[in-house]
N, CA, C and O atoms as CSV, one atom per row, in Angstrom:
chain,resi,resn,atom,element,x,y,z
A,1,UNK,N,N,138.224,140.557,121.713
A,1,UNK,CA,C,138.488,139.176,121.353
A,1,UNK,C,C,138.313,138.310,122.603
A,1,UNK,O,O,138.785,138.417,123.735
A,2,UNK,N,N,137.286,137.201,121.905
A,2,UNK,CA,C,137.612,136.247,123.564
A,2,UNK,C,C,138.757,135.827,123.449
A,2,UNK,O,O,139.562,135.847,122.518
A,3,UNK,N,N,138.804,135.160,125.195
A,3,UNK,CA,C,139.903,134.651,125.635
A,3,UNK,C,C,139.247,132.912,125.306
A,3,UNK,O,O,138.077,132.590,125.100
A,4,UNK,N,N,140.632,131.920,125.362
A,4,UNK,CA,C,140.177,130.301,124.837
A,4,UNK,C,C,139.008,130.172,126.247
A,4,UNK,O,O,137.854,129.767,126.101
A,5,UNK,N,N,139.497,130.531,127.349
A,5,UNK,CA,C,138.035,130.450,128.070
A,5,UNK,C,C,136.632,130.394,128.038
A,5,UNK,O,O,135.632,129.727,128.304
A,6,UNK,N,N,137.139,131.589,127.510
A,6,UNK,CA,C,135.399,132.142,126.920
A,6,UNK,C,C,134.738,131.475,126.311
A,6,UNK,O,O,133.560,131.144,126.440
A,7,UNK,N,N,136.183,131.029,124.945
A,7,UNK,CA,C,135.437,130.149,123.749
A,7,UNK,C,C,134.764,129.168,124.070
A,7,UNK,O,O,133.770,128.880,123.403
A,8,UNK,N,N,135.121,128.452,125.115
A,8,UNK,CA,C,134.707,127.044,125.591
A,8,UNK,C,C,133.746,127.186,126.104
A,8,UNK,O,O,133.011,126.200,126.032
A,9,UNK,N,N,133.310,128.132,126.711
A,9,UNK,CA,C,132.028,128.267,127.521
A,9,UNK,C,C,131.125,128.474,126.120
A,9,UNK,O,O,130.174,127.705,125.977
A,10,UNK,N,N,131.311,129.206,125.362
A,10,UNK,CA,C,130.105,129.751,124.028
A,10,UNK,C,C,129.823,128.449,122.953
A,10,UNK,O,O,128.795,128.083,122.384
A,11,UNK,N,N,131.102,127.969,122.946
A,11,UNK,CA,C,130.800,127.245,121.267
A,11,UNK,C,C,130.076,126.038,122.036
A,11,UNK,O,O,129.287,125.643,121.178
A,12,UNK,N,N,129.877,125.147,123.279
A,12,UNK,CA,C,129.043,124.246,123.443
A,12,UNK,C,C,128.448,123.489,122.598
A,12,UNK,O,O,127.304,123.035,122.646
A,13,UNK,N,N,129.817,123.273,121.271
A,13,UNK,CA,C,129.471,122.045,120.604
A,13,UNK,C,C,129.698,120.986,121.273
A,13,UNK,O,O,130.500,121.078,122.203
A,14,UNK,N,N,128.951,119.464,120.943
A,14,UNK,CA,C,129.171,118.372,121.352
A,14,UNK,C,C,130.742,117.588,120.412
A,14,UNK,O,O,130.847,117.639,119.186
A,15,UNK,N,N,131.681,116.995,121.239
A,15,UNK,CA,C,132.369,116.337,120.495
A,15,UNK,C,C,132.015,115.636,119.098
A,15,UNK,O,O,132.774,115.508,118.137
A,16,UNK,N,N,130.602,115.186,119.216
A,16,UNK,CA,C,130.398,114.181,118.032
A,16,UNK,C,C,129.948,115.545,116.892
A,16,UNK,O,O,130.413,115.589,115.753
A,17,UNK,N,N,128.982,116.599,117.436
A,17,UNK,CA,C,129.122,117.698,116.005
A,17,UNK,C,C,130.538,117.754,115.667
A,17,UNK,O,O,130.982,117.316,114.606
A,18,UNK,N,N,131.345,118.376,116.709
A,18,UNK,CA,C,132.882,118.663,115.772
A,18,UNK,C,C,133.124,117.712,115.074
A,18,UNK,O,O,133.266,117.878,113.862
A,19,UNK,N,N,133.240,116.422,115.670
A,19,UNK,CA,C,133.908,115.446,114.875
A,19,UNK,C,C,132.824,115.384,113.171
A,19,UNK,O,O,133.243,115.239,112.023
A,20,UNK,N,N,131.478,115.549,113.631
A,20,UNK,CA,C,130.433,115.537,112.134
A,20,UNK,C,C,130.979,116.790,111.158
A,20,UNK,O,O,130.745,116.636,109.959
A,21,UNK,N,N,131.545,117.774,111.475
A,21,UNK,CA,C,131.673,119.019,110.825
A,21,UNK,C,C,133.029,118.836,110.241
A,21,UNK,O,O,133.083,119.178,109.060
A,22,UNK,N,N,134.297,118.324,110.825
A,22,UNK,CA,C,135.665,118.227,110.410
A,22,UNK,C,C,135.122,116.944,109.572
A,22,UNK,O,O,135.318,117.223,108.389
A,23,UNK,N,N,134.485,115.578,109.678
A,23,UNK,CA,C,135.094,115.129,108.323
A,23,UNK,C,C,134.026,115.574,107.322
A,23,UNK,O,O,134.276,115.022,106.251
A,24,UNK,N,N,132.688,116.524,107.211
A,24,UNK,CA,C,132.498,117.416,105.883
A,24,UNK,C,C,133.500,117.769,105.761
A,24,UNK,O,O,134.243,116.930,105.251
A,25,UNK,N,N,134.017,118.846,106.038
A,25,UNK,CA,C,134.986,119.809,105.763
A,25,UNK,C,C,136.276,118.930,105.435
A,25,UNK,O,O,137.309,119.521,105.121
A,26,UNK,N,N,136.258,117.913,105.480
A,26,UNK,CA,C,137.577,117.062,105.121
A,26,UNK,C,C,136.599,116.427,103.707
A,26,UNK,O,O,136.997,116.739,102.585
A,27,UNK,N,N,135.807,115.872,103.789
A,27,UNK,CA,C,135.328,115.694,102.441
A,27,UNK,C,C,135.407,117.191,101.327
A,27,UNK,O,O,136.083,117.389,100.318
A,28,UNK,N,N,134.685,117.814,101.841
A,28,UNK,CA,C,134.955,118.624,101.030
A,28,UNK,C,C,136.380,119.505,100.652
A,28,UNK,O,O,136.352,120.379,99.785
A,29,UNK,N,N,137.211,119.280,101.156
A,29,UNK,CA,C,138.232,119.576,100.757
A,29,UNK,C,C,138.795,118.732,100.193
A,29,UNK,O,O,139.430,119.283,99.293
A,30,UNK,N,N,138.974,117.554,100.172
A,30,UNK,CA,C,139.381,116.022,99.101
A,30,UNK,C,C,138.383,116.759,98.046
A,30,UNK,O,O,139.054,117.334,97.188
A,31,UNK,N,N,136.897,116.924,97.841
A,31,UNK,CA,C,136.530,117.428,96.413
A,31,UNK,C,C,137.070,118.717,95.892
A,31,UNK,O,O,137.146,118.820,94.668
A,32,UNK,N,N,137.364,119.480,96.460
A,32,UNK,CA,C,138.499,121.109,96.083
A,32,UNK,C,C,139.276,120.961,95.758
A,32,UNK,O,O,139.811,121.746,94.975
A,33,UNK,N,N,139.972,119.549,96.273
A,33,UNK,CA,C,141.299,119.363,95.583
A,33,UNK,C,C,141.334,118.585,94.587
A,33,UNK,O,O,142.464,118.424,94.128
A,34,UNK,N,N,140.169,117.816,93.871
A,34,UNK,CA,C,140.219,116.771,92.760
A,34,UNK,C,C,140.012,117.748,92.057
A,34,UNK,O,O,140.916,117.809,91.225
A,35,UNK,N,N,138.654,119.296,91.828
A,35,UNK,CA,C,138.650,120.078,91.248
A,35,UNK,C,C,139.985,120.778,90.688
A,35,UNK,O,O,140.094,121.206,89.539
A,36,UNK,N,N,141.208,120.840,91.896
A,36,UNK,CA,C,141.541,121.604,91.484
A,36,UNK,C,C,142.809,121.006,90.470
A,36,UNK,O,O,143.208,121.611,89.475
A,37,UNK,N,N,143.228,119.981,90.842
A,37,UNK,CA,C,143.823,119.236,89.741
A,37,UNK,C,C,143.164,118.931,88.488
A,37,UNK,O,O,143.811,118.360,87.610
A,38,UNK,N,N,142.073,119.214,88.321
A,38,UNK,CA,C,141.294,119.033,86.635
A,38,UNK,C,C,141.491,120.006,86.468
A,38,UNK,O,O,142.270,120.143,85.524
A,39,UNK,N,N,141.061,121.272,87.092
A,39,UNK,CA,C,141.453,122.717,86.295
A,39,UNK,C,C,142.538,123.185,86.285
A,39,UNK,O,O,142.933,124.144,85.623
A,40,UNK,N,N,143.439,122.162,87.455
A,40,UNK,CA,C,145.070,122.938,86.523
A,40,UNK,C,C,145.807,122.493,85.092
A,40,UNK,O,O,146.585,123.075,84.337
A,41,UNK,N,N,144.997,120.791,85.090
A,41,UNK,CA,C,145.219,120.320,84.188
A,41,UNK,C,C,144.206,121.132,82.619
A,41,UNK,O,O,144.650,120.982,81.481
A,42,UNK,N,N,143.237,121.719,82.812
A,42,UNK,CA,C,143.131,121.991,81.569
A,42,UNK,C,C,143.702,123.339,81.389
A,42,UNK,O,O,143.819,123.737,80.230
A,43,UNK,N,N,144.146,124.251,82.545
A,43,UNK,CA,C,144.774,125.035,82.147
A,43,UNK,C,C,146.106,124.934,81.451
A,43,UNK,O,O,146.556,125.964,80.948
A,44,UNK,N,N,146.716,123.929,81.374
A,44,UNK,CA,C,148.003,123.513,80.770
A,44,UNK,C,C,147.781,123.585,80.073
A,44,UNK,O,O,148.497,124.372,79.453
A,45,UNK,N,N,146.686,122.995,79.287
A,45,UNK,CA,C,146.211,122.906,77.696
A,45,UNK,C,C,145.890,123.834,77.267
A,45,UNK,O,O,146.407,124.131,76.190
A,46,UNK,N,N,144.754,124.896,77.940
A,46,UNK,CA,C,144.835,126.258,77.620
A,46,UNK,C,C,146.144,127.076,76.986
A,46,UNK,O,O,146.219,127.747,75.957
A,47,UNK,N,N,147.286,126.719,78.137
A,47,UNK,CA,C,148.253,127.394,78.096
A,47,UNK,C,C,148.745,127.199,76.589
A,47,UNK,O,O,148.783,128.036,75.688
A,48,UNK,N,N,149.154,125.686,76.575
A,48,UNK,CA,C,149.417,125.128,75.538
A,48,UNK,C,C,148.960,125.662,73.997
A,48,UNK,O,O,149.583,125.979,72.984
A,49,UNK,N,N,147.675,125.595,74.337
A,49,UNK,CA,C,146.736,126.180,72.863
A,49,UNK,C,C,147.348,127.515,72.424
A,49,UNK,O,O,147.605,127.825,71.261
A,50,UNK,N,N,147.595,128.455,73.803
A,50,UNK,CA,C,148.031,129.959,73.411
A,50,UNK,C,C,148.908,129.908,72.980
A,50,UNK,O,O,149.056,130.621,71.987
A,51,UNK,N,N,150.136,128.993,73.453
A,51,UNK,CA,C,151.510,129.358,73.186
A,51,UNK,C,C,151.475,128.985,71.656
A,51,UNK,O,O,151.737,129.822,70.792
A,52,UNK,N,N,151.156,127.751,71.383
A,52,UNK,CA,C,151.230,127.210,69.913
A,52,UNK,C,C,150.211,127.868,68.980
A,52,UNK,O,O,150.139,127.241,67.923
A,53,UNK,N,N,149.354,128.995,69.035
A,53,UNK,CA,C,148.492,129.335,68.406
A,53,UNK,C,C,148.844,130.556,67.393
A,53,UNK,O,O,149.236,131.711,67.560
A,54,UNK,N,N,148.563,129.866,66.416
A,54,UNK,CA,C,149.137,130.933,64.962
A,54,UNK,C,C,148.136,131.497,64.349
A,54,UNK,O,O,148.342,132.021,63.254
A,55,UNK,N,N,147.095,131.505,64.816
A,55,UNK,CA,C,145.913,131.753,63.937
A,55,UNK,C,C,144.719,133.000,64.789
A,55,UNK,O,O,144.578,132.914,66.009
A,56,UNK,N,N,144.369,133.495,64.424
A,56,UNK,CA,C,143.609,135.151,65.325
A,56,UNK,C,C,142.487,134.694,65.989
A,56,UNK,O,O,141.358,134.801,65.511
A,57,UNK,N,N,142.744,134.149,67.153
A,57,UNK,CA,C,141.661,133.374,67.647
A,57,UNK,C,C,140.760,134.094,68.771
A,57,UNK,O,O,140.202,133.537,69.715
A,58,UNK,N,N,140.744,136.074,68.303
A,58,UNK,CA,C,140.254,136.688,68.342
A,58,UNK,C,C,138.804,136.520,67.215
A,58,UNK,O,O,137.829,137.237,67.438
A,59,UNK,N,N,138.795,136.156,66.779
A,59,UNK,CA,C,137.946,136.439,65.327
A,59,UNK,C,C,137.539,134.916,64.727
A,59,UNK,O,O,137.434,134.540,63.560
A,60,UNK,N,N,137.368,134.251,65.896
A,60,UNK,CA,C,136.942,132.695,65.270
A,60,UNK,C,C,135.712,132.445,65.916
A,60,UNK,O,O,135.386,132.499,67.102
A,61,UNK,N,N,134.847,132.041,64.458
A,61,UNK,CA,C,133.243,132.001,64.488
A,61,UNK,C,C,132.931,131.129,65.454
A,61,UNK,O,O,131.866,131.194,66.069
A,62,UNK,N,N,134.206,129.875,65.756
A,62,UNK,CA,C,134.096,128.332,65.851
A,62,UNK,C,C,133.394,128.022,67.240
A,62,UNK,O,O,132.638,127.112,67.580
A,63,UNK,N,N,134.018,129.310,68.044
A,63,UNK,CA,C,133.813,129.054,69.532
A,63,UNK,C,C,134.387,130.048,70.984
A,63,UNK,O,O,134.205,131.263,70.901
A,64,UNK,N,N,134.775,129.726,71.723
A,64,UNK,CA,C,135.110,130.813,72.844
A,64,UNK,C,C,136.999,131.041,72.012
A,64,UNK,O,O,137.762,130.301,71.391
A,65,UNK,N,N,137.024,132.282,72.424
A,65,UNK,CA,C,138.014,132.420,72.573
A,65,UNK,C,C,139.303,131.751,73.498
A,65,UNK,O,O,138.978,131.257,74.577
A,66,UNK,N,N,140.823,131.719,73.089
A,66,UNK,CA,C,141.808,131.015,73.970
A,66,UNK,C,C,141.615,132.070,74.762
A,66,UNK,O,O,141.001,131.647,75.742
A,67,UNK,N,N,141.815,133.264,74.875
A,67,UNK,CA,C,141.293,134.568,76.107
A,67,UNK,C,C,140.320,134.185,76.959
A,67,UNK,O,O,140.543,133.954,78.147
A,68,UNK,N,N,139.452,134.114,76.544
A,68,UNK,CA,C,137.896,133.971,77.625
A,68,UNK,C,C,138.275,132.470,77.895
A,68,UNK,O,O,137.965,132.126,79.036
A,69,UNK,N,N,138.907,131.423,77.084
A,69,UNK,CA,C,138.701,130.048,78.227
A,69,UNK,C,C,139.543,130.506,78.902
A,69,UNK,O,O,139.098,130.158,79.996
A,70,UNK,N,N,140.682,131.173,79.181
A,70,UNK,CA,C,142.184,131.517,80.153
A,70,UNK,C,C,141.186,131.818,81.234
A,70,UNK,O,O,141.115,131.241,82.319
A,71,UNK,N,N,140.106,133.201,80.621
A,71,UNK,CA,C,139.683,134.092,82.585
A,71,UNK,C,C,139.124,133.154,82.726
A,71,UNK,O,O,139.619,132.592,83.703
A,72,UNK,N,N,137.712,132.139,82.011
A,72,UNK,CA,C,136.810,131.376,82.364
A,72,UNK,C,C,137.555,130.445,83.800
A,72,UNK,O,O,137.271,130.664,84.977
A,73,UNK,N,N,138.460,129.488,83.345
A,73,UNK,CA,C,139.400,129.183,83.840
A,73,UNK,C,C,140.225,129.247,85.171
A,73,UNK,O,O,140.296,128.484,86.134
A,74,UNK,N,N,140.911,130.623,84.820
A,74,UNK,CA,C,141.703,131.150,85.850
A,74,UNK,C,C,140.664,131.941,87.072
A,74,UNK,O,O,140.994,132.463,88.138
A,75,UNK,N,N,139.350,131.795,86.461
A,75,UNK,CA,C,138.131,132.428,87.564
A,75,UNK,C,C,138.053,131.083,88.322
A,75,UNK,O,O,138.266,131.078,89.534
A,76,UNK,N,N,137.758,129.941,87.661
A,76,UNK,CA,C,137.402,129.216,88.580
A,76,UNK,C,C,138.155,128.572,89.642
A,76,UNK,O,O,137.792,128.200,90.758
A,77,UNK,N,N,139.454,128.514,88.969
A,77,UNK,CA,C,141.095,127.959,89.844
A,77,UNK,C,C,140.716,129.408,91.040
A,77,UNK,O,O,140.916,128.991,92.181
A,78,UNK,N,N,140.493,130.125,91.049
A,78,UNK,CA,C,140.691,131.391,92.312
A,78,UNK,C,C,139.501,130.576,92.808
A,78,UNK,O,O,139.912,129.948,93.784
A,79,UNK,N,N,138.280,130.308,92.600
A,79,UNK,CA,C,137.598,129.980,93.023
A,79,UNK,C,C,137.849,129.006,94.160
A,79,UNK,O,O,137.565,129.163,95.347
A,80,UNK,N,N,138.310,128.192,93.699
A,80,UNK,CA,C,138.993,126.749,94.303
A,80,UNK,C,C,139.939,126.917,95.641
A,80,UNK,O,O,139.849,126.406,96.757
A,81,UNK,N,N,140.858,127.821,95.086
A,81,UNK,CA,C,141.864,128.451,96.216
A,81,UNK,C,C,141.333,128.597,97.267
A,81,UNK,O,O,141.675,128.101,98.340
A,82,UNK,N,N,139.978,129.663,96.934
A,82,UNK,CA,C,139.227,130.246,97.749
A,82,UNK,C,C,138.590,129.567,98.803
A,82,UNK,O,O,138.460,129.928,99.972
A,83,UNK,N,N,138.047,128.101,98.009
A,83,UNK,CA,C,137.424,127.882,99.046
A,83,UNK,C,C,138.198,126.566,99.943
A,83,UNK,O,O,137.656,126.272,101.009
A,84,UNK,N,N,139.321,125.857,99.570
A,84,UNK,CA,C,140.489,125.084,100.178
A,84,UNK,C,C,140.824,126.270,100.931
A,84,UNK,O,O,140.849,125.667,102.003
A,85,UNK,N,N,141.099,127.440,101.256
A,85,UNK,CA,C,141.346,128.289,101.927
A,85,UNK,C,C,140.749,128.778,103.190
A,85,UNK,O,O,141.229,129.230,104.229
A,86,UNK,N,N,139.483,128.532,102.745
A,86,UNK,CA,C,138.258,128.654,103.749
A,86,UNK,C,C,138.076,127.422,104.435
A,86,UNK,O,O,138.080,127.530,105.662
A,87,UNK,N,N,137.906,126.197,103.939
A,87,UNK,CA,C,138.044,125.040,104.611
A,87,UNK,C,C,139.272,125.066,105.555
A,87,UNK,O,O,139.186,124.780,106.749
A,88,UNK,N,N,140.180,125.353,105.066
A,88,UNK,CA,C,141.717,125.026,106.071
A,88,UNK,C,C,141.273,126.220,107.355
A,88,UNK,O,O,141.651,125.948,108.495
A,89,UNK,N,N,140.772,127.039,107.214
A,89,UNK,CA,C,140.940,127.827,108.216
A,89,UNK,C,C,139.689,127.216,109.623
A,89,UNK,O,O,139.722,127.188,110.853
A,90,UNK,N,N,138.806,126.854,108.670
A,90,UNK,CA,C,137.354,126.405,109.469
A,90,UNK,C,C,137.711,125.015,110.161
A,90,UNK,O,O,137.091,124.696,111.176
A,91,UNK,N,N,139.161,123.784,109.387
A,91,UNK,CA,C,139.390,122.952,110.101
A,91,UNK,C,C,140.282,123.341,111.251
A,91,UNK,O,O,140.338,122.589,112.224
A,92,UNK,N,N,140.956,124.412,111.222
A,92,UNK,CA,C,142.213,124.959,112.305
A,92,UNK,C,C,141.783,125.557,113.009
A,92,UNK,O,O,142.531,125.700,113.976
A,93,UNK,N,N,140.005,126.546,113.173
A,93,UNK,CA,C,139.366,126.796,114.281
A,93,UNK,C,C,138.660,125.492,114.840
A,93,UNK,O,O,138.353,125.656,116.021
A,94,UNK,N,N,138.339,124.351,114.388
A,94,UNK,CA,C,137.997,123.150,114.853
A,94,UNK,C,C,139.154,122.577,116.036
A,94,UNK,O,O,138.806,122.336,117.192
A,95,UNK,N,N,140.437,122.419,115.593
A,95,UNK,CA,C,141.642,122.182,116.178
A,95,UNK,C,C,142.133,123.430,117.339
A,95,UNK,O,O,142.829,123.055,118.282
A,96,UNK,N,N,141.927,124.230,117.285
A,96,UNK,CA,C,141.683,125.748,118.313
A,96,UNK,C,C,140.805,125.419,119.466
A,96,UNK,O,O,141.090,125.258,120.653
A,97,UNK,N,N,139.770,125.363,118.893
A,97,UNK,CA,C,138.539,125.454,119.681
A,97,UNK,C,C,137.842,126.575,119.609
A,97,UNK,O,O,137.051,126.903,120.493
A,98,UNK,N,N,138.087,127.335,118.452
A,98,UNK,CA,C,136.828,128.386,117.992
A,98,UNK,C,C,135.784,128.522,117.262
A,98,UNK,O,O,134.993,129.453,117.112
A,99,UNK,N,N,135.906,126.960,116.595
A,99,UNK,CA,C,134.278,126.723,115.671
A,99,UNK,C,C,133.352,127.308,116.000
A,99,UNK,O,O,133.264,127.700,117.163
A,100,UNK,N,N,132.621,127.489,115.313
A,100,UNK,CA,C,131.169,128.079,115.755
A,100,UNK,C,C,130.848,129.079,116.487
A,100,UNK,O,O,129.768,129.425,116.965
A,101,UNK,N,N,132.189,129.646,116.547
A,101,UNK,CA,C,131.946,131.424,117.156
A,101,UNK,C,C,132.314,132.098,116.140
A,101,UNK,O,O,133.119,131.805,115.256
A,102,UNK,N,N,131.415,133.430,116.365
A,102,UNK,CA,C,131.266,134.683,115.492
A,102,UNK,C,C,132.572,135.099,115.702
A,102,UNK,O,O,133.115,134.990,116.801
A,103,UNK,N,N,133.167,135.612,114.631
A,103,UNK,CA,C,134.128,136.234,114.683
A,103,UNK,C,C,134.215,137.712,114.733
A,103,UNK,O,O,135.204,138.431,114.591
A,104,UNK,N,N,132.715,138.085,115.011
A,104,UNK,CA,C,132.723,139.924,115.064
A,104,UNK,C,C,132.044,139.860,116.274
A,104,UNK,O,O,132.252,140.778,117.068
A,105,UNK,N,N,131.254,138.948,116.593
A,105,UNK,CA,C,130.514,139.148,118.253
A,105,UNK,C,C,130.566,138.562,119.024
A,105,UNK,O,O,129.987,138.820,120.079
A,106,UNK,N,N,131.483,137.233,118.781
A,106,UNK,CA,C,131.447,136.109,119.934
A,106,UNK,C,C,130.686,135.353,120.339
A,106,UNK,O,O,130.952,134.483,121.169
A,107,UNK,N,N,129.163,135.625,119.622
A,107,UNK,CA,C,128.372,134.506,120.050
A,107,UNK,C,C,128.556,132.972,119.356
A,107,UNK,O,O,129.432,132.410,118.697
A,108,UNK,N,N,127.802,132.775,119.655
A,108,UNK,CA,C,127.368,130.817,118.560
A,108,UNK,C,C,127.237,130.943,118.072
A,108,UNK,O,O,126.472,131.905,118.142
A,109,UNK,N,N,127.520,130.457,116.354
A,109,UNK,CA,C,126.861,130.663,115.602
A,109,UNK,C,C,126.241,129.189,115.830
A,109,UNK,O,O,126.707,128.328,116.577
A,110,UNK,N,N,124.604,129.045,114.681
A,110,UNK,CA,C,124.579,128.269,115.063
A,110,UNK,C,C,124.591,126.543,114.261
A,110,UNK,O,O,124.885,126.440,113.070
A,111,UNK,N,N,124.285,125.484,114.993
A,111,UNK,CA,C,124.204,124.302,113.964
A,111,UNK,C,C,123.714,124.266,112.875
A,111,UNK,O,O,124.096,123.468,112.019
A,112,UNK,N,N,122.538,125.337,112.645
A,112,UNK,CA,C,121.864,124.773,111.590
A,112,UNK,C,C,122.519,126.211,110.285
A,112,UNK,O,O,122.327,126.243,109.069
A,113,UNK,N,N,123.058,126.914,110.900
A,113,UNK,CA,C,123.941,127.704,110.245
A,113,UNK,C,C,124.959,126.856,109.585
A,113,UNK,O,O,124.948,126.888,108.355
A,114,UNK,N,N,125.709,126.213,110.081
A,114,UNK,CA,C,127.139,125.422,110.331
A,114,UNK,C,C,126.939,124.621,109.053
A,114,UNK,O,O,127.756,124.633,108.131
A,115,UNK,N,N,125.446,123.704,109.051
A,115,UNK,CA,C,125.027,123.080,108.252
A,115,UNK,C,C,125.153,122.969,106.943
A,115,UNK,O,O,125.573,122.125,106.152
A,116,UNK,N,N,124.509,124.428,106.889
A,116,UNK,CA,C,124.325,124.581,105.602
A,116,UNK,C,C,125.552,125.715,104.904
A,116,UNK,O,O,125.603,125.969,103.701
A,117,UNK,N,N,126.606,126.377,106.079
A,117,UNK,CA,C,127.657,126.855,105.694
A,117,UNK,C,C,128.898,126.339,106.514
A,117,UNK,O,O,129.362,127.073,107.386
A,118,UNK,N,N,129.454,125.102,106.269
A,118,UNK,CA,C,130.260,124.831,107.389
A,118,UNK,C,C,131.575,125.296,107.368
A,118,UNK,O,O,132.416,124.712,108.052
A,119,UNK,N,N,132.017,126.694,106.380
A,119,UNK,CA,C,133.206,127.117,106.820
A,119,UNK,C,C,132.664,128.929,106.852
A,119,UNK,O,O,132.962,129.843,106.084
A,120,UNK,N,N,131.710,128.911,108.167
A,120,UNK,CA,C,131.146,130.189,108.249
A,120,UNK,C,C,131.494,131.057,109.431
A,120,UNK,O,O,130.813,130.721,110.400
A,121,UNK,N,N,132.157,131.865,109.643
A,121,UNK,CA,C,132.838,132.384,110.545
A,121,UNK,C,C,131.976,133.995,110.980
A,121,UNK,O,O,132.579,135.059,111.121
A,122,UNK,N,N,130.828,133.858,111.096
A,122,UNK,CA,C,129.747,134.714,111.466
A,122,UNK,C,C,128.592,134.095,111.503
A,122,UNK,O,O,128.107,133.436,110.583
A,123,UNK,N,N,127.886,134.390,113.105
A,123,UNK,CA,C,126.518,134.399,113.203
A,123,UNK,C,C,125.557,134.893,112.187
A,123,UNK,O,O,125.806,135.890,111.509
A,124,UNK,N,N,124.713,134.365,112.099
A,124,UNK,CA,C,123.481,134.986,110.691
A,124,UNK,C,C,123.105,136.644,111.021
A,124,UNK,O,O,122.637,137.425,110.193
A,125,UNK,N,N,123.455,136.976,112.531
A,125,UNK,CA,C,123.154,138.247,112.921
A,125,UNK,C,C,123.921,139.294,112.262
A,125,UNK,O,O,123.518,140.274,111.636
A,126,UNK,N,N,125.545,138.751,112.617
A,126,UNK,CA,C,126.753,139.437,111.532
A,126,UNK,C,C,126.758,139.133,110.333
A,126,UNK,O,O,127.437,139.809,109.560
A,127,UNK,N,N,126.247,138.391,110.017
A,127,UNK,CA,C,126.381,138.151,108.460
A,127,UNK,C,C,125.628,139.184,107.675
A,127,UNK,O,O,126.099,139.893,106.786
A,128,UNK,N,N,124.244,139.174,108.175
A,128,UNK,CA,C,123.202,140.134,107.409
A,128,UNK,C,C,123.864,141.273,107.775
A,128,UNK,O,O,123.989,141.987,106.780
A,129,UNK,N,N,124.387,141.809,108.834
A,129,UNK,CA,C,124.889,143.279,108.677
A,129,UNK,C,C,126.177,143.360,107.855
A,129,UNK,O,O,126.356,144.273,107.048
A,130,UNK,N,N,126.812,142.671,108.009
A,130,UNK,CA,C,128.324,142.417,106.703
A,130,UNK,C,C,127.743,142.901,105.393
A,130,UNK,O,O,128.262,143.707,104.621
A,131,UNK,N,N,126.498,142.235,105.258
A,131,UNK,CA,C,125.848,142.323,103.495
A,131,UNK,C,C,126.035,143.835,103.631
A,131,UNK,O,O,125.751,144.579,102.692
């Protein structure tokens, strides 16, 4: 593990990238979280539908099952978690000072990595061997 030394010498981001990368990652976490208040809200209704449901809604021609909307659902709420989870951690290595280092080799990862994954905590080098 580096030492915060180290880090500072490797990640040789410019203040203005960090600052460009924390408010994505702050946008996108304001959209994770509007998501995730619509899907808790229709899970209520989900809920709702099950609890009040008298009728075998196993065996209805009409449409998805109250079952399959629950996982449909409860897949995508993990989803959400998942990635407010990943954001919080990618803004608290921003606040650290470990952005943009690999977390298995220590190098840079790099900008144009960052870019297009900005809560990515491996170089493209570690990444392809992770796969």
């Amino acid at each position: 593990m580096l030492g915060r030394k180290d880090v500072m010498t490797v990640t040789m981001m410019t203040p203005a990238q960090l600052e460009r990368f924390q408010a994505r990652l702050l946008a996108e976490r304001a959209d994770a979280e509007e998501r995730l208040v619509e899907f808790d809200d229709a899970m209520t209704e989900v809920r709702a539908a099950r609890a009040g449901a008298t009728a075998d809604d196993e065996h209805d021609p009409e449409g998805p099952t109250m079952t399959q909307e629950w996982s449909q659902r409860t897949a995508v709420l993990a989803d959400v978690n998942g990635e407010l989870a990943d954001i919080d951690r990618a803004l608290a290595r921003i606040a650290d000072g470990t952005y943009g280092v690999c977390a298995r080799c220590g190098k840079r990862i790099t900008v144009g990595r960052l870019d297009a994954r900005p809560t990515a905590t491996l170089c493209i080098d570690c990444a392809r061997l992770a796969r």
